[in-house]
N, C-alpha and C positions, 0 to 999 in steps of 0.2 A: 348548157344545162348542167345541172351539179345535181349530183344525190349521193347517199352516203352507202358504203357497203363495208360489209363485216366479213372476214375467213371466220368460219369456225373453225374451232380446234380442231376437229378431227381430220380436217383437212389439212392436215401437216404433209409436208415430205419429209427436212432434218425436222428434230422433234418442236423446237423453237420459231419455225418460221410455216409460210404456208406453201403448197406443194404447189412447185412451178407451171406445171400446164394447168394446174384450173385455175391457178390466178390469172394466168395466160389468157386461160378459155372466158373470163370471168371480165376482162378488159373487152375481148373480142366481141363476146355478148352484148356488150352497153352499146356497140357501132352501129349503125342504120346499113346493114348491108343485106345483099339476097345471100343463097346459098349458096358457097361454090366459088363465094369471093372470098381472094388471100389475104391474111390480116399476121402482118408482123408484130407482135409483140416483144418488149424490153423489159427486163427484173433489174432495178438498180439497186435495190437494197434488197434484203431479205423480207419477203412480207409478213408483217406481223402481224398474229393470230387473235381473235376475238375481241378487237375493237374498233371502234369506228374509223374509217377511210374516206376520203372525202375522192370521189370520181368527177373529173371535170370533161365533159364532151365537148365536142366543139363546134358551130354552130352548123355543121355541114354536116354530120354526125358521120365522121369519116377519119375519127383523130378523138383517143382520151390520154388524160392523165390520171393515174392514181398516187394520193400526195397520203402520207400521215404525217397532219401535222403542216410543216414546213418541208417535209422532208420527200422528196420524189421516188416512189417506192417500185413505178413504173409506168410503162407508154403504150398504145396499140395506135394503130393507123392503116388504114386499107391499103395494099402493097399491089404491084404485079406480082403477076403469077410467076415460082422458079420452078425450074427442075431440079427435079431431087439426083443429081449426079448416080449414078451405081446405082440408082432403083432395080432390086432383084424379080426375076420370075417370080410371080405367084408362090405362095407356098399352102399347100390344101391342107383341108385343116385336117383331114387324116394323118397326113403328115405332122402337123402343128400336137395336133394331139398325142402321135407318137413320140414328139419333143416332151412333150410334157409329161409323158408316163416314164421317161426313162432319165427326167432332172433329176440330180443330186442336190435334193431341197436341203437335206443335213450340212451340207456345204455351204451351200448359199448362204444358210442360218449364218454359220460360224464367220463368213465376208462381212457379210451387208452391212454396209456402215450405219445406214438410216433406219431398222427392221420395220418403224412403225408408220414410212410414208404411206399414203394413200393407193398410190400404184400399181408399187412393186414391195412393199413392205411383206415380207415373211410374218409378221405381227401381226396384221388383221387376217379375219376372219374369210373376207369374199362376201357373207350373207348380207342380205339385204343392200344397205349402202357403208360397209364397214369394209371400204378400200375392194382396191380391182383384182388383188392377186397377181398381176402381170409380171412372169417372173422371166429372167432371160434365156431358153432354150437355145443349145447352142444350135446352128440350121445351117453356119458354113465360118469359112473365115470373118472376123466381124460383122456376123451375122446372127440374130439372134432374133425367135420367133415365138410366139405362144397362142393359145387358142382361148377367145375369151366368147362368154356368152352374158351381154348385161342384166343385171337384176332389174325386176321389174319398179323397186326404190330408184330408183336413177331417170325417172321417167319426168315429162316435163308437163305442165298442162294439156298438153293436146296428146296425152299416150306414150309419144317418142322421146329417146332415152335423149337426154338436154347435151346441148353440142360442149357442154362445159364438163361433162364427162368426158365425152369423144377427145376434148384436148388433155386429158391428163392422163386416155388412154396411151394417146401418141408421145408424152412426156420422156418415162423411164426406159423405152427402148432405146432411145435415142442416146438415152445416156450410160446404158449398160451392155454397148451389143459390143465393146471391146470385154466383157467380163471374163470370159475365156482365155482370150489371146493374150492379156498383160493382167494378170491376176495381182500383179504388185504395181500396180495402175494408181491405186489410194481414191478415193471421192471427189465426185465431181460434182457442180449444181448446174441449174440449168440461168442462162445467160439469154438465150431468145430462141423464140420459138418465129418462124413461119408456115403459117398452118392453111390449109381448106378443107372444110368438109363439106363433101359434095352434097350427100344427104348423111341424117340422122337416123342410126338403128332404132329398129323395135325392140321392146323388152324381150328376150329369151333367143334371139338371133343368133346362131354361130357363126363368129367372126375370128380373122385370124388376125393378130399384129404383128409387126417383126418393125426391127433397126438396124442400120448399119452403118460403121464409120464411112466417111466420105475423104479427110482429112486429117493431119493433126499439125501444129505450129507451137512448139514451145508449148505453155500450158491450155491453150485452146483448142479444142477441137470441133470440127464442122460434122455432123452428123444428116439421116436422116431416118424418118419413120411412117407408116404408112400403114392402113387399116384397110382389110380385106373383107368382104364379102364371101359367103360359101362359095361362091362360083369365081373369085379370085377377081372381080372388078373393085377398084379402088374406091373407099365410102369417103377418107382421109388420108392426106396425104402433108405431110411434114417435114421443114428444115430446122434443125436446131446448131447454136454454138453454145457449148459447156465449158465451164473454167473451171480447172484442178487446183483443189486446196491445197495451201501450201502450211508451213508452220504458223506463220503470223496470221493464214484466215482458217483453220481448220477449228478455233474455237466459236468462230464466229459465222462460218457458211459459207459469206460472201464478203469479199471485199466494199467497204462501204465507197471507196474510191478508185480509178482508176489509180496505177503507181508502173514507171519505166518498164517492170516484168508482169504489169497487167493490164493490157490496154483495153479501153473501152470494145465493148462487144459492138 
């Protein structure tokens, strides 16, 4: 089956492409699964913003491709389930809250490479559906947590906030919970996500998220991220690998190719 799908602009993470976990989330959506099933997703290019994409499923609806053009932009496929290595205790969202009352947002301002992703962009606003605010509190060594509550914009036909949110909730943790610990780190994109969401929040929920390194290898790193409920039972739960810009891709996000110091994710 084939049908065409568009990012909208605001759905950026770098300002030029579209923000990794919903296009993630946006793949995983098209698969014929229940809920609770793991779905690997791949970003081979940068995804480009507001125009048409051709999504090819495959007859088993267990397998897409998303092409622009000729060009292979990225993959989903229903996976086993992993564990997320270093999964932390719970973190309550008293606590999560406490993280966030006490961020040094003026900071973050003056880092953040991308300010106007969807995410974790210091640039948008939070209202409505103008980006999640999820910003990286610090909560331990590569540990980094924050307390969100979805808008009720973010809601999908049947009320519940769309699992294509949930994925881009779990995105930026993942790629920021080193923000602290190696502050001269430089930008990173996201390369793949492995994701489940168990269930889907209700609009106005308080929920906590947090990330944490797992790994690092030369310019890759294996991360993970995970979405709490008030009562600390897991709604999503998250593996991601990130690849650090270097001079020859930092104009451009992502490596349009693997190359000897960038191996396929």
């Amino acid at each position: 089956m084939s049908t065409t799908v568009v990012i909208a602009e605001r759905m950026n993470g770098p300002p030029d492409s579209g923000n990794g976990g919903y296009v993630c989330g946006v793949m995983a959506g098209l698969l014929d699964v229940a809920a609770g099933t793991a779905v690997q997703a791949t970003l081979r290019q940068p995804p480009p913003l507001g125009r048409p994409l051709q999504a090819e499923v495959h007859a088993d609806g267990r397998r897409v491709t998303l092409h622009d053009g000729g060009t292979l932009v990225g993959e989903a496929f229903v996976a086993e389930p992993e564990t997320a290595d270093g999964t932390p205790t719970p973190i309550t969202l008293d606590d999560a809250r406490a993280i966030a009352d006490g961020f040094d947002t003026a900071g973050y301002v003056a880092r953040h490479p991308f300010p106007a992703c969807f995410t974790c962009g210091p640039d948008r606003t939070g209202a409505g559906d103008d980006g999640l605010r999820i910003f990286p509190g610090a909560s331990g060594p590569h540990l980094v947590a924050w307390p969100w509550t979805p808008d009720a914009a973010l809601v999908a036909s049947d009320g519940l906030v769309d699992a294509v949110y949930v994925w881009a909730a779990l995105d930026c943790p993942s790629g920021l919970c080193w923000f602290h610990d190696e502050p001269d780190a430089g930008p990173h994109v996201l390369g793949r996500m492995s994701a489940s969401v168990q269930r889907r929040p209700a609009p106005g929920e308080p929920l906590v998220v947090a990330g944490w390194t797992i790994a690092t290898e030369g310019r890759k790193r294996r991360t993970g991220s995970i979405v709490w409920d008030a009562g600390g039972t897991p709604i999503a739960t998250n593996l991601s690998t990130w690849i650090a810009l270097d001079a020859r891709t930092a104009t451009t996000f992502r490596p349009a190719t693997p190359t000897p110091d960038q191996p396929d994710v």
